[in-house]
mmCIF file of the N, C-alpha and C atoms, coordinates in Angstrom:
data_MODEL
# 
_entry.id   MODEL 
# 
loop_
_atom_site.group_PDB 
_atom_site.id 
_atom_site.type_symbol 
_atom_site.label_atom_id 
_atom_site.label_alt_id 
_atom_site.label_comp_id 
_atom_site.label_asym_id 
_atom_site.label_entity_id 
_atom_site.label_seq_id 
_atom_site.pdbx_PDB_ins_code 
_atom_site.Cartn_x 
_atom_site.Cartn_y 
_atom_site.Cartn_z 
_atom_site.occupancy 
_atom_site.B_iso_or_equiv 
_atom_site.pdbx_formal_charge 
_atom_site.auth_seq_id 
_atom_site.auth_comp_id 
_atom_site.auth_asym_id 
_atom_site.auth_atom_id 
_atom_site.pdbx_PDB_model_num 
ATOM 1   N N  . UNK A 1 1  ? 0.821   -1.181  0.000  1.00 0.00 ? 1  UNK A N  1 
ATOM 2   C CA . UNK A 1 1  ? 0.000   0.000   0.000  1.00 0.00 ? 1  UNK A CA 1 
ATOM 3   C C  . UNK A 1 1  ? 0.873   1.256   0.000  1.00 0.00 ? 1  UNK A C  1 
ATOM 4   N N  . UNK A 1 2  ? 2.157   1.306   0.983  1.00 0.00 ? 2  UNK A N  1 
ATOM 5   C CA . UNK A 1 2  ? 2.852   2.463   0.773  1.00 0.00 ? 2  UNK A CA 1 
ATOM 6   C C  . UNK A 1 2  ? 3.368   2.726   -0.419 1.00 0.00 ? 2  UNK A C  1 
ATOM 7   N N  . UNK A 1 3  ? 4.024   1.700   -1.505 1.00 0.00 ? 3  UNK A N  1 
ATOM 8   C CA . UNK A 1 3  ? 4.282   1.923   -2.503 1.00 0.00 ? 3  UNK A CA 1 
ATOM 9   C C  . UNK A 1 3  ? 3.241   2.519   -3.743 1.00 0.00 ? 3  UNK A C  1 
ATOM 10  N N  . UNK A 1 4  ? 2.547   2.209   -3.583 1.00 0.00 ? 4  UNK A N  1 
ATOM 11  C CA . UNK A 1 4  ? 1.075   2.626   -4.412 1.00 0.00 ? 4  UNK A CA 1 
ATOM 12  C C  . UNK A 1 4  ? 0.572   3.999   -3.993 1.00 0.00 ? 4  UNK A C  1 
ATOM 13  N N  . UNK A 1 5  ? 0.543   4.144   -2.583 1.00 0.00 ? 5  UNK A N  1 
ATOM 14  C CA . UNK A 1 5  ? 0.528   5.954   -2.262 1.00 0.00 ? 5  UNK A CA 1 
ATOM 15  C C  . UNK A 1 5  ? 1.511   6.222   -2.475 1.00 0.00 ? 5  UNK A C  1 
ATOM 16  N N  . UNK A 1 6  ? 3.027   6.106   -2.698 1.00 0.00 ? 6  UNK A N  1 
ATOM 17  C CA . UNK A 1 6  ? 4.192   6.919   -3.099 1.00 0.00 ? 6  UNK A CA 1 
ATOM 18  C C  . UNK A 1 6  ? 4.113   7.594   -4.504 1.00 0.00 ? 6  UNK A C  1 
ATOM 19  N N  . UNK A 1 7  ? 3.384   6.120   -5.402 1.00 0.00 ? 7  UNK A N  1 
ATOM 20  C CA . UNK A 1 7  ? 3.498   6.966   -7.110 1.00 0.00 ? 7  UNK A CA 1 
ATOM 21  C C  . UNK A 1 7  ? 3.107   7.500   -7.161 1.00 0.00 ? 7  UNK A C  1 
ATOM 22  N N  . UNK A 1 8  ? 1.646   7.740   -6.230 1.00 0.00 ? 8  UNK A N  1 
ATOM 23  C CA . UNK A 1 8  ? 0.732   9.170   -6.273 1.00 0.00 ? 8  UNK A CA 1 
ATOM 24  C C  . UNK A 1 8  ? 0.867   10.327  -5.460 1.00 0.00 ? 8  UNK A C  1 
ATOM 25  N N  . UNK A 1 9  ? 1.435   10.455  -4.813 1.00 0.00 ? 9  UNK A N  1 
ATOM 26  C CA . UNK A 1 9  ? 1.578   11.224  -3.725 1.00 0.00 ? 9  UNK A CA 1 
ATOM 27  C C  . UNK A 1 9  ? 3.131   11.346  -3.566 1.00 0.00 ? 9  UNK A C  1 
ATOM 28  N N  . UNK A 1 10 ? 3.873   12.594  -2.799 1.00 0.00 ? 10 UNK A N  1 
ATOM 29  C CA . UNK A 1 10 ? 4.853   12.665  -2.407 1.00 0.00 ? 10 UNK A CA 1 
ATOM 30  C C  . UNK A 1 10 ? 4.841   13.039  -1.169 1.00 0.00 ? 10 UNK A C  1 
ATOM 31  N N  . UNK A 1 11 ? 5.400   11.717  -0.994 1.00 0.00 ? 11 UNK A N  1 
ATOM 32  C CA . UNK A 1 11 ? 5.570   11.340  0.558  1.00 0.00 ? 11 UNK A CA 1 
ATOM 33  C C  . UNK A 1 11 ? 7.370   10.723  1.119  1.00 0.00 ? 11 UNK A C  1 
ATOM 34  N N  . UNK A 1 12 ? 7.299   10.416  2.441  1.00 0.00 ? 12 UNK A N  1 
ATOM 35  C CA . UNK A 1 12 ? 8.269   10.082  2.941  1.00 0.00 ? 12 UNK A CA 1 
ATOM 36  C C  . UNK A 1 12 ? 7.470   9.031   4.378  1.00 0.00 ? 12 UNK A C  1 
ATOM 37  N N  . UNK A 1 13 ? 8.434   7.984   4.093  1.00 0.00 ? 13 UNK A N  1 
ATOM 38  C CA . UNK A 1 13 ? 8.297   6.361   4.887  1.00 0.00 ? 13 UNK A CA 1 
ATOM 39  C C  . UNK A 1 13 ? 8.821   7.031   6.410  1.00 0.00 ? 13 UNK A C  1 
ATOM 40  N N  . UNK A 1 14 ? 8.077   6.894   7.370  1.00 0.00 ? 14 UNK A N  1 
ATOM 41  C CA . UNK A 1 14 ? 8.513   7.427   9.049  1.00 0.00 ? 14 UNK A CA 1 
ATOM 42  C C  . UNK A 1 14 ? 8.424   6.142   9.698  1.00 0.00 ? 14 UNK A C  1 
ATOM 43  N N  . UNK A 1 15 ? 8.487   5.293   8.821  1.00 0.00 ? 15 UNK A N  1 
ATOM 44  C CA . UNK A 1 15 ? 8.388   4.097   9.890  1.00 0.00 ? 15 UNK A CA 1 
ATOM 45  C C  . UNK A 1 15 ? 7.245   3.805   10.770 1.00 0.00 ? 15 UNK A C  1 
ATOM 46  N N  . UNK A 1 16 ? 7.158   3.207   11.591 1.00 0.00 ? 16 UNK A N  1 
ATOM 47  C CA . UNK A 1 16 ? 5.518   2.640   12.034 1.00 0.00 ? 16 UNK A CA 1 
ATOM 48  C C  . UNK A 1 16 ? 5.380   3.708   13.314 1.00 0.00 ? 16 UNK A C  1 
ATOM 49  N N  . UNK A 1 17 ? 3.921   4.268   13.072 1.00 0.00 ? 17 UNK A N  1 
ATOM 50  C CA . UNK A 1 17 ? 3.412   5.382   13.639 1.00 0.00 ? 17 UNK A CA 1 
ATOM 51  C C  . UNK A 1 17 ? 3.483   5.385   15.650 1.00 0.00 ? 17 UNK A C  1 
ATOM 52  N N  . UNK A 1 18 ? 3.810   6.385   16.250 1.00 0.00 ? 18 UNK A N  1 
ATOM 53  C CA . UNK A 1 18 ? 3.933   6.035   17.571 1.00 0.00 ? 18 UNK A CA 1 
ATOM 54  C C  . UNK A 1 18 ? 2.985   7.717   18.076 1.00 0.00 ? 18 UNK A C  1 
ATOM 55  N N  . UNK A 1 19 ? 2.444   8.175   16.859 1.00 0.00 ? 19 UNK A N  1 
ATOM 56  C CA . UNK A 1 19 ? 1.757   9.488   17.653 1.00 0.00 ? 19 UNK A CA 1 
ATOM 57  C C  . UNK A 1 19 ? 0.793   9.968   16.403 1.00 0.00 ? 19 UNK A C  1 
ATOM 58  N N  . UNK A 1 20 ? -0.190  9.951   16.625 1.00 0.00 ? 20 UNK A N  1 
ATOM 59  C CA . UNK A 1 20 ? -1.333  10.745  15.923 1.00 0.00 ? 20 UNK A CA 1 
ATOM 60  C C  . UNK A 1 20 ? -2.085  11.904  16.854 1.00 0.00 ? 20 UNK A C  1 
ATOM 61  N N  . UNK A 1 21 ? -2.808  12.772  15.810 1.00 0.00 ? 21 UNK A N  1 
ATOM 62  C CA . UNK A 1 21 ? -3.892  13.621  16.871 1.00 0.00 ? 21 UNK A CA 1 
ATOM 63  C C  . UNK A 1 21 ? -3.557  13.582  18.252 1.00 0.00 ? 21 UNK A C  1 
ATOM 64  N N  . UNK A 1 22 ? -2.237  13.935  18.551 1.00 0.00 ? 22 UNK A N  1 
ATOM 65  C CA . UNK A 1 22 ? -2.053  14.219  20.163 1.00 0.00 ? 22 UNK A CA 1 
ATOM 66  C C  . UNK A 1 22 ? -2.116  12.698  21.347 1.00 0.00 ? 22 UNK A C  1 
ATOM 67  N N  . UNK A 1 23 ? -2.365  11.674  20.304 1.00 0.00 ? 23 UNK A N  1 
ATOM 68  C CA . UNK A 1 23 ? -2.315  10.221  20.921 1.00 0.00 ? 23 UNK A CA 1 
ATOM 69  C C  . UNK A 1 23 ? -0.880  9.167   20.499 1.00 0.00 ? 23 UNK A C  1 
ATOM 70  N N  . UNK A 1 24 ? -0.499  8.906   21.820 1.00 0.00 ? 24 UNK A N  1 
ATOM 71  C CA . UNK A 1 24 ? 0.606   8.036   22.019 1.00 0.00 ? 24 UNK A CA 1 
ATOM 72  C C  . UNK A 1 24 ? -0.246  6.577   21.231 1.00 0.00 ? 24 UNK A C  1 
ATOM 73  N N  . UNK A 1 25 ? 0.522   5.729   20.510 1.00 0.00 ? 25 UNK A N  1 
ATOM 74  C CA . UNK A 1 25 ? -0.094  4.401   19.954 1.00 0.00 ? 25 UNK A CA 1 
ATOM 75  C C  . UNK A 1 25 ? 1.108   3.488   20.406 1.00 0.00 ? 25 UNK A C  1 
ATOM 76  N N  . UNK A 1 26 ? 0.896   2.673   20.889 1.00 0.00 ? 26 UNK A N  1 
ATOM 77  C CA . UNK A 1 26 ? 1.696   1.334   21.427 1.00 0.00 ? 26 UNK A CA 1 
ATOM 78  C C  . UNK A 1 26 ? 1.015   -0.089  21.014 1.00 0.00 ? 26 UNK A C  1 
ATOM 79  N N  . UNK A 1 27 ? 1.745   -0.726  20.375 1.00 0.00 ? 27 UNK A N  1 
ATOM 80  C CA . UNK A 1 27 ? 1.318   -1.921  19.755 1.00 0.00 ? 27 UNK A CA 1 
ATOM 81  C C  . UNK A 1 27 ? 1.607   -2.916  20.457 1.00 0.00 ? 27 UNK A C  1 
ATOM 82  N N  . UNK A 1 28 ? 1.052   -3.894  21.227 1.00 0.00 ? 28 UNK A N  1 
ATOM 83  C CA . UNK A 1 28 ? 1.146   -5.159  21.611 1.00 0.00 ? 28 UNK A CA 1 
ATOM 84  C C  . UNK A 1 28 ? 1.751   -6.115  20.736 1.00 0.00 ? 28 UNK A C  1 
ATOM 85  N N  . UNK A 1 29 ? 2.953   -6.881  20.330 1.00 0.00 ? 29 UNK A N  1 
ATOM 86  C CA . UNK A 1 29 ? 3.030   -8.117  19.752 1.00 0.00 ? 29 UNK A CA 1 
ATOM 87  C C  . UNK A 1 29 ? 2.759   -9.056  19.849 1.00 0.00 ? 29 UNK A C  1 
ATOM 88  N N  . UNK A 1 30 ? 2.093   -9.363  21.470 1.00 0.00 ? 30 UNK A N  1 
ATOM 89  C CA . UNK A 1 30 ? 1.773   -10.570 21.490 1.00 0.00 ? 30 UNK A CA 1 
ATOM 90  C C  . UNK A 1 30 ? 0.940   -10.808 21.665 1.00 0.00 ? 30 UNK A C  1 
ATOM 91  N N  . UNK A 1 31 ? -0.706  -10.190 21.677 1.00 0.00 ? 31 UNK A N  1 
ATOM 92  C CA . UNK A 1 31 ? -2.184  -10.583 21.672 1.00 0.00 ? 31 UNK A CA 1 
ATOM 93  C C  . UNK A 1 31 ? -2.661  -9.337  19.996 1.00 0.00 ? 31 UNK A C  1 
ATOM 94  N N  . UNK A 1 32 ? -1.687  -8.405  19.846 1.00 0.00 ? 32 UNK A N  1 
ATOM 95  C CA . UNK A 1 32 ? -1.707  -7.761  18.612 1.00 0.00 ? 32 UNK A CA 1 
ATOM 96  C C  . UNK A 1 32 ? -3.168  -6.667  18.544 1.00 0.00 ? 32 UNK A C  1 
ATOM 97  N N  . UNK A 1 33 ? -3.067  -6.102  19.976 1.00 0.00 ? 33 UNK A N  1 
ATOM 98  C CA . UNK A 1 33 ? -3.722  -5.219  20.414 1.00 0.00 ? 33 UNK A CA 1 
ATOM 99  C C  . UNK A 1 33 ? -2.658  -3.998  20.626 1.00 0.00 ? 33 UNK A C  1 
ATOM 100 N N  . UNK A 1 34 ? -3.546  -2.815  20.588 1.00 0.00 ? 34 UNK A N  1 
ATOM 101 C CA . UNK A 1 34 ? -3.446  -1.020  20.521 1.00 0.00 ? 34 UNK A CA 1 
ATOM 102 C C  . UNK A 1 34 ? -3.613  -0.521  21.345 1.00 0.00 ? 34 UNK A C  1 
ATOM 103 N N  . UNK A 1 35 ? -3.100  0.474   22.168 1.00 0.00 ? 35 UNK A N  1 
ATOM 104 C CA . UNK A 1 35 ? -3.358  0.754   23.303 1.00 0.00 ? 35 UNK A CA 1 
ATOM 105 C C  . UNK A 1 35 ? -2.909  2.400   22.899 1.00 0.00 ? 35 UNK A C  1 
ATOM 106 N N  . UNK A 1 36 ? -3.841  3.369   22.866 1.00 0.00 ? 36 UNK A N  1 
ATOM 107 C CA . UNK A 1 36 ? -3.922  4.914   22.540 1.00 0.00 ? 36 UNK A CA 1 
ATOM 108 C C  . UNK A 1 36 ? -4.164  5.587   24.065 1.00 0.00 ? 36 UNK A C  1 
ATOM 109 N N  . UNK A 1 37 ? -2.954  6.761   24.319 1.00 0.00 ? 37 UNK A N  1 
ATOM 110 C CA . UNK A 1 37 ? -2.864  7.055   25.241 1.00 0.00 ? 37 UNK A CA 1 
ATOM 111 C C  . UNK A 1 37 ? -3.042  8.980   24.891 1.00 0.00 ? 37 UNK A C  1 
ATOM 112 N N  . UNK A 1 38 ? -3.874  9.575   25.776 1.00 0.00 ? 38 UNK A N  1 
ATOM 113 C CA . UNK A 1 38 ? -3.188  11.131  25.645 1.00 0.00 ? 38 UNK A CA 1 
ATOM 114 C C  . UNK A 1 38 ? -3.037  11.600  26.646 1.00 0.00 ? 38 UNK A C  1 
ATOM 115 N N  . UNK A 1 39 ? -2.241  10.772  27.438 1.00 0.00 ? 39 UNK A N  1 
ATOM 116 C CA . UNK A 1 39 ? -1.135  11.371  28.688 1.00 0.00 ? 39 UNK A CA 1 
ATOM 117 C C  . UNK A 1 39 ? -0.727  12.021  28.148 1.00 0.00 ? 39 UNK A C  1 
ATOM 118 N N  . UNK A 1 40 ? 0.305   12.696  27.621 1.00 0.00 ? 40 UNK A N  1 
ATOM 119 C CA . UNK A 1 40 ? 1.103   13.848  27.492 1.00 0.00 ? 40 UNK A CA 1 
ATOM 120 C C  . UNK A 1 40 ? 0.178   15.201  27.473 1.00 0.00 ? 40 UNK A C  1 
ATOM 121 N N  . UNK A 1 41 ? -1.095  15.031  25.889 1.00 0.00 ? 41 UNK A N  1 
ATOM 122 C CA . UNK A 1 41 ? -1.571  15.689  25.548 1.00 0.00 ? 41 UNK A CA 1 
ATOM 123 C C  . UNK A 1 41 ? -2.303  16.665  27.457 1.00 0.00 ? 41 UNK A C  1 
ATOM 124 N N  . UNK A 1 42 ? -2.802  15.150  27.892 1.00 0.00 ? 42 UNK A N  1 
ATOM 125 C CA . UNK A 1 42 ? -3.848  15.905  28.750 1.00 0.00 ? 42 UNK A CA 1 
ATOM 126 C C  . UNK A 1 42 ? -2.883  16.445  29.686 1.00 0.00 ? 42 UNK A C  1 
ATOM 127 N N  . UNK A 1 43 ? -1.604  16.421  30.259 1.00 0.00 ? 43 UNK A N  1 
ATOM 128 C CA . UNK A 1 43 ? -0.851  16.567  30.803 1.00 0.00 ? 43 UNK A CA 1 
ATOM 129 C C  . UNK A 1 43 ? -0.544  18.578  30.797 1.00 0.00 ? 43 UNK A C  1 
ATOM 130 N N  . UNK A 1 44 ? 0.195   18.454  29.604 1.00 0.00 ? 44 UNK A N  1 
ATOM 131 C CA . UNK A 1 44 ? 0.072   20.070  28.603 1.00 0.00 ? 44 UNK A CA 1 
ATOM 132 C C  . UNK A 1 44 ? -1.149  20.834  29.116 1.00 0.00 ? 44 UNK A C  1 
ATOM 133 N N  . UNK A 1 45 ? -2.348  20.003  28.907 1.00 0.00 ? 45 UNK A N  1 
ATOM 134 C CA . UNK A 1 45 ? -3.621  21.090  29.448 1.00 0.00 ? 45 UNK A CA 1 
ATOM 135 C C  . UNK A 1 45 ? -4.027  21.166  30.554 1.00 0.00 ? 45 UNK A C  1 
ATOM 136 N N  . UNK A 1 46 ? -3.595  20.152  31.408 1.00 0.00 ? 46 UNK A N  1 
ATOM 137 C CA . UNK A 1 46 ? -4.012  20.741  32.870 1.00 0.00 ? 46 UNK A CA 1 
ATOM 138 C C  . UNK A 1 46 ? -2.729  21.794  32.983 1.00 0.00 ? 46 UNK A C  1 
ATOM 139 N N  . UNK A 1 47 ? -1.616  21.593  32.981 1.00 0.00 ? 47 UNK A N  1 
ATOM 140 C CA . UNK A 1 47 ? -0.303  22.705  33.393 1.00 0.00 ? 47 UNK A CA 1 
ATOM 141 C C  . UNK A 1 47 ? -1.070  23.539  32.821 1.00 0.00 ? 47 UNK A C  1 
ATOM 142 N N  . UNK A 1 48 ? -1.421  24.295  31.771 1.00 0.00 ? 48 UNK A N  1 
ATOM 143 C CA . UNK A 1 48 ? -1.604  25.312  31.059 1.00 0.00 ? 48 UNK A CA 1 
ATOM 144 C C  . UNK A 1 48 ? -2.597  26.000  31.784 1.00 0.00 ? 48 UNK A C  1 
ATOM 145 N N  . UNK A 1 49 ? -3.343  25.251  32.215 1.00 0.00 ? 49 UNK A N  1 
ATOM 146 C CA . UNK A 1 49 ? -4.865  25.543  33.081 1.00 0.00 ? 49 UNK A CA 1 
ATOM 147 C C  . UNK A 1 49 ? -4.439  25.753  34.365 1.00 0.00 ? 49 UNK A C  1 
ATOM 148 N N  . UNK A 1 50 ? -3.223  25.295  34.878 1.00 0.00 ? 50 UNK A N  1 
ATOM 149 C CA . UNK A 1 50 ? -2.700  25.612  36.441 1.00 0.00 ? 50 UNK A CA 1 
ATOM 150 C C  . UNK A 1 50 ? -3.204  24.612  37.134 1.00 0.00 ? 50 UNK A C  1 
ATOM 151 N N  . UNK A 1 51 ? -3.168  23.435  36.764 1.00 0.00 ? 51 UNK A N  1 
ATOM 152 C CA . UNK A 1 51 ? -4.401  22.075  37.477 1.00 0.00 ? 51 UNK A CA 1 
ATOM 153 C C  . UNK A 1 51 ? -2.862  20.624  37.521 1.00 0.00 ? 51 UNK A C  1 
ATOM 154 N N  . UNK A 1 52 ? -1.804  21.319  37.963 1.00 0.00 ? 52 UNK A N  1 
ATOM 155 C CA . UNK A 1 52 ? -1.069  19.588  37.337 1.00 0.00 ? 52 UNK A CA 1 
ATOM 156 C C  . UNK A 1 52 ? -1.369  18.973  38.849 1.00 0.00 ? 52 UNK A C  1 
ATOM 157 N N  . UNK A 1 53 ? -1.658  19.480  39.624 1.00 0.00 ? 53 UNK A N  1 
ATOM 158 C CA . UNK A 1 53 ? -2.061  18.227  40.696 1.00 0.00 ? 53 UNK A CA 1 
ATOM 159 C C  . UNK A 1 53 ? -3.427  17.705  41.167 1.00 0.00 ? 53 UNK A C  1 
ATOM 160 N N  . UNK A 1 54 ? -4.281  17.389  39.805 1.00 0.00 ? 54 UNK A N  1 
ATOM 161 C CA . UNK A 1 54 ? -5.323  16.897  40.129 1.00 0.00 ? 54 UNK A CA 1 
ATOM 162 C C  . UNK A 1 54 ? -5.139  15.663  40.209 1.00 0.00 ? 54 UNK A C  1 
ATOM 163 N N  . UNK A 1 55 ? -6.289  15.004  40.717 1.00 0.00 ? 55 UNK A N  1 
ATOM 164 C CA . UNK A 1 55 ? -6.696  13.380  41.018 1.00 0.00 ? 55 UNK A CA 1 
ATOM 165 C C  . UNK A 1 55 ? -6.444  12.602  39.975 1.00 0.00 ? 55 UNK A C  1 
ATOM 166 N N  . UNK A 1 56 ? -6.233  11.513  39.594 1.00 0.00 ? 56 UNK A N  1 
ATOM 167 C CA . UNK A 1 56 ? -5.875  10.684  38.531 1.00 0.00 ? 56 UNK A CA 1 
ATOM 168 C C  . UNK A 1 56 ? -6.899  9.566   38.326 1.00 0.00 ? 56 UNK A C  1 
ATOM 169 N N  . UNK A 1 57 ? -8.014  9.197   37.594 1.00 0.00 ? 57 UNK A N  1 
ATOM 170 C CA . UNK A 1 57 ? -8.830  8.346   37.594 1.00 0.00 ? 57 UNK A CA 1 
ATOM 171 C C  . UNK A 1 57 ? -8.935  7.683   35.858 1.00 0.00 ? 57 UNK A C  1 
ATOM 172 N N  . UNK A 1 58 ? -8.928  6.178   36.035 1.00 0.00 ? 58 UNK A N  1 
ATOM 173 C CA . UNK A 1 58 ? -8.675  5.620   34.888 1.00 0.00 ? 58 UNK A CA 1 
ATOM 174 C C  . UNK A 1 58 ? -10.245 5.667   34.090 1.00 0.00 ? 58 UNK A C  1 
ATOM 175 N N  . UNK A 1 59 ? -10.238 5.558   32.729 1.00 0.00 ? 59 UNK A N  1 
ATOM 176 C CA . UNK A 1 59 ? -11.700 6.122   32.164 1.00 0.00 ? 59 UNK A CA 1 
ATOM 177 C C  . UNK A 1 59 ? -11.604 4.887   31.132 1.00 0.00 ? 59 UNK A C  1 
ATOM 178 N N  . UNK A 1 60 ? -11.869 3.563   31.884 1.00 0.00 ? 60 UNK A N  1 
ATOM 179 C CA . UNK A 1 60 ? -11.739 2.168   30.849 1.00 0.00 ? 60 UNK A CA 1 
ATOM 180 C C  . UNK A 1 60 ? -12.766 2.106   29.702 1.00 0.00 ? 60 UNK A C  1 
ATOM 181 N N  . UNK A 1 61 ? -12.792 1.332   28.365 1.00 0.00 ? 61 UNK A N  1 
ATOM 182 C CA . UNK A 1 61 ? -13.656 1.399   27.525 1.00 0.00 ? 61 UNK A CA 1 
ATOM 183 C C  . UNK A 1 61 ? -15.115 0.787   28.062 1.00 0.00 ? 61 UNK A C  1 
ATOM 184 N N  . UNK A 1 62 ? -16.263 1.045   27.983 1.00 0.00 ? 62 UNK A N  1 
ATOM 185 C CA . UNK A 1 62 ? -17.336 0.388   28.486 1.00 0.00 ? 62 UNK A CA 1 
ATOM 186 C C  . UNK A 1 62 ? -17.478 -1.568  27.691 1.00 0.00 ? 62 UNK A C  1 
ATOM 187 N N  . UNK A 1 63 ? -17.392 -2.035  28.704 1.00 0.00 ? 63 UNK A N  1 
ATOM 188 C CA . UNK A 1 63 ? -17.702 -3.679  28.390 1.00 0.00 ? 63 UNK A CA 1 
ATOM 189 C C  . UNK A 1 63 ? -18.794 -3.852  27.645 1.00 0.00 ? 63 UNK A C  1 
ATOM 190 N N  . UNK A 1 64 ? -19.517 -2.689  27.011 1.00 0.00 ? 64 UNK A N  1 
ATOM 191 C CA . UNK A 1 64 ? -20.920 -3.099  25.526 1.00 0.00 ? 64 UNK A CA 1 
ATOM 192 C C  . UNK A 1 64 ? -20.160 -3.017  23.977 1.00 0.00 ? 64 UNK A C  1 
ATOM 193 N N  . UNK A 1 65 ? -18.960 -2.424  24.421 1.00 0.00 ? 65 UNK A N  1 
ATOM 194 C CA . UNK A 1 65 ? -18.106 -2.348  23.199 1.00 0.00 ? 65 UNK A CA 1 
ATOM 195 C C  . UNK A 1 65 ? -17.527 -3.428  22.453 1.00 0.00 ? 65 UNK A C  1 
ATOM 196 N N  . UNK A 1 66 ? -18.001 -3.787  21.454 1.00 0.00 ? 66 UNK A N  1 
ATOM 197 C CA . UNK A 1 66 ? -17.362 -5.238  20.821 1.00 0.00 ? 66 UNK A CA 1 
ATOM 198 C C  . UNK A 1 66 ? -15.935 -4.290  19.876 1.00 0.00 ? 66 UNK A C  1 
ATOM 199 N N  . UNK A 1 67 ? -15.168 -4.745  20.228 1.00 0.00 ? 67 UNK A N  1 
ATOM 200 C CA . UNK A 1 67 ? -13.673 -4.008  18.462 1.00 0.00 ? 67 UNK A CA 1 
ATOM 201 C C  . UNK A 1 67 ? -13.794 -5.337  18.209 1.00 0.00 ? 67 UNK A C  1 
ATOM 202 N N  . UNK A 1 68 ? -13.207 -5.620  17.291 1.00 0.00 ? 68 UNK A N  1 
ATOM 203 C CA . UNK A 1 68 ? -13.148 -6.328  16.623 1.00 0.00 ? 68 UNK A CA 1 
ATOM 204 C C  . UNK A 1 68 ? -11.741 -6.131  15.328 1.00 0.00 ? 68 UNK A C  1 
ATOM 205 N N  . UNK A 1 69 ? -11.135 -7.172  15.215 1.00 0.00 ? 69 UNK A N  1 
ATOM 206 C CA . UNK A 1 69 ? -10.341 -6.304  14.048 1.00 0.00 ? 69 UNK A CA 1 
ATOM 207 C C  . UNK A 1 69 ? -10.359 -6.119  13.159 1.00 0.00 ? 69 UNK A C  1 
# 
C-alpha cells in the first residue's frame, strides 16, 4: 500500500506510527492489540490551566463495546 501511495503522492516512509492527533499508539506483539494514550496531551492542558495536581482516575472502555479487528 505504501508503494502505491508513493506513485501518487509525495511522501516520505517514518516508519511505524507512535503518535497521531495528540495520541501516544503502542502496539502489543503478542495478543496484537493497541493501546492509545493522551497522557502527554492531557498533561500540557491541565499545566496550562494551572491544574497539574489533580486526582488521577482511569476512564476504561465500556464492556458493551465489541472491536473487533
Amino acid at each position: 500500500m505504501k508503494a502505491q501511495l508513493s506513485k501518487e503522492f509525495e511522501m516520505n516512509d517514518l516508519g511505524v506510527a507512535k503518535q497521531i492527533l495528540g495520541m501516544n499508539i503502542n502496539k502489543n506483539k503478542f495478543d496484537c492489540s493497541l493501546i492509545l494514550s493522551q497522557e502527554k496531551y492531557i498533561g500540557k492542558v491541565l499545566e496550562k490551566f494551572n491544574m497539574p495536581d489533580v486526582k488521577i482516575v482511569s476512564t476504561p472502555v465500556g464492556v458493551h463495546f465489541n472491536l473487533i479487528k
